[in-house]
N, C-alpha and C positions, 0 to 999 in steps of 0.2 A: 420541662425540667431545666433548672435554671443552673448555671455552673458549682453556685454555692452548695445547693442537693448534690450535686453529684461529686463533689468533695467529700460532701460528709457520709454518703453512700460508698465511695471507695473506701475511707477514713474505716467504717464500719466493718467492711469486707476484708480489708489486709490489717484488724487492729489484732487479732490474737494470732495472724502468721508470723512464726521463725521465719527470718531471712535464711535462704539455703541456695546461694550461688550455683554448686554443679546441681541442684534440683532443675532451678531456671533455667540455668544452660543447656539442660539435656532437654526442659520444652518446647525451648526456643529452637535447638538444631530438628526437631523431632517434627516441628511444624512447619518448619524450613524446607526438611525432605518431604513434608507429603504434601506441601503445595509445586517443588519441586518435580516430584511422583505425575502430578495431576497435569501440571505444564507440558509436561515430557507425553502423556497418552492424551491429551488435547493433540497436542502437534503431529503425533505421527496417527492419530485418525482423521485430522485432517488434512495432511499428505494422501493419506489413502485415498479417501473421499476424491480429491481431486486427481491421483493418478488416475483412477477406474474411470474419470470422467463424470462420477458427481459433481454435484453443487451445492455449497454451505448455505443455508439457509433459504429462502423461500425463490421460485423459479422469477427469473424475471422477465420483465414482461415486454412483449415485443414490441421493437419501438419502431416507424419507418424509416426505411434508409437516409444514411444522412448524405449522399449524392446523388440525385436523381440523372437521369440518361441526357438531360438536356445538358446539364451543369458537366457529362464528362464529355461530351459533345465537343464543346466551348472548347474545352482544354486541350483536346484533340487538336482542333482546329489553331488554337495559338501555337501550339509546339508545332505542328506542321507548316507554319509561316516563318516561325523564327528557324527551322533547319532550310528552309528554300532560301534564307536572304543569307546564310551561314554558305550555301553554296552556290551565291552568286558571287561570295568572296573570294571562294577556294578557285574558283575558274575562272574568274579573272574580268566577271561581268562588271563588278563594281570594282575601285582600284583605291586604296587603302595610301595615302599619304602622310608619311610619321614628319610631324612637325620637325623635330629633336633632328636631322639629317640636315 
């Protein structure tokens, strides 16, 4: 359907309506509220849904973890060196000389 038809298909459809403002107006608020109506029970069914611990739409699917035991291993191990060289500072093993003095 090309723009020109669908000109003259509108042209066809509104050639014998009376223009009637508060008619329009009351379709347009009327459509207004019942998409408004629909927003409002979409939203608080799915609030529900997810209060009770559903889930909107299809389960998803188990993925493997994205840290494995070696990788928090590692991480272990770096915090546990940077707290020992942190309290070789505090006691006095290493000794901290500020330029700025």
């Amino acid at each position: 359907m090309t723009f020109d038809s669908l000109k003259i298909y509108l042209k066809k459809m509104f050639s014998g309506v009376r223009l009637d403002p508060m008619r329009d107006w009351l379709v347009l608020i009327t459509l207004s509220a019942m998409v408004l109506a629909g927003i409002i029970v979409w939203n608080v069914w799915a609030f529900d849904t997810v209060a009770d611990g559903g889930v909107i739409g299809g389960q998803a699917a188990s993925s493997p973890p994205l840290l494995s035991q070696s990788s928090i291993d590692r991480i272990h191990t770096i915090f546990t060196n940077r707290a020992e060289e942190e309290l070789k500072y505090q006691t006095g093993v290493y000794r901290f000389s500020d330029p700025s003095l």
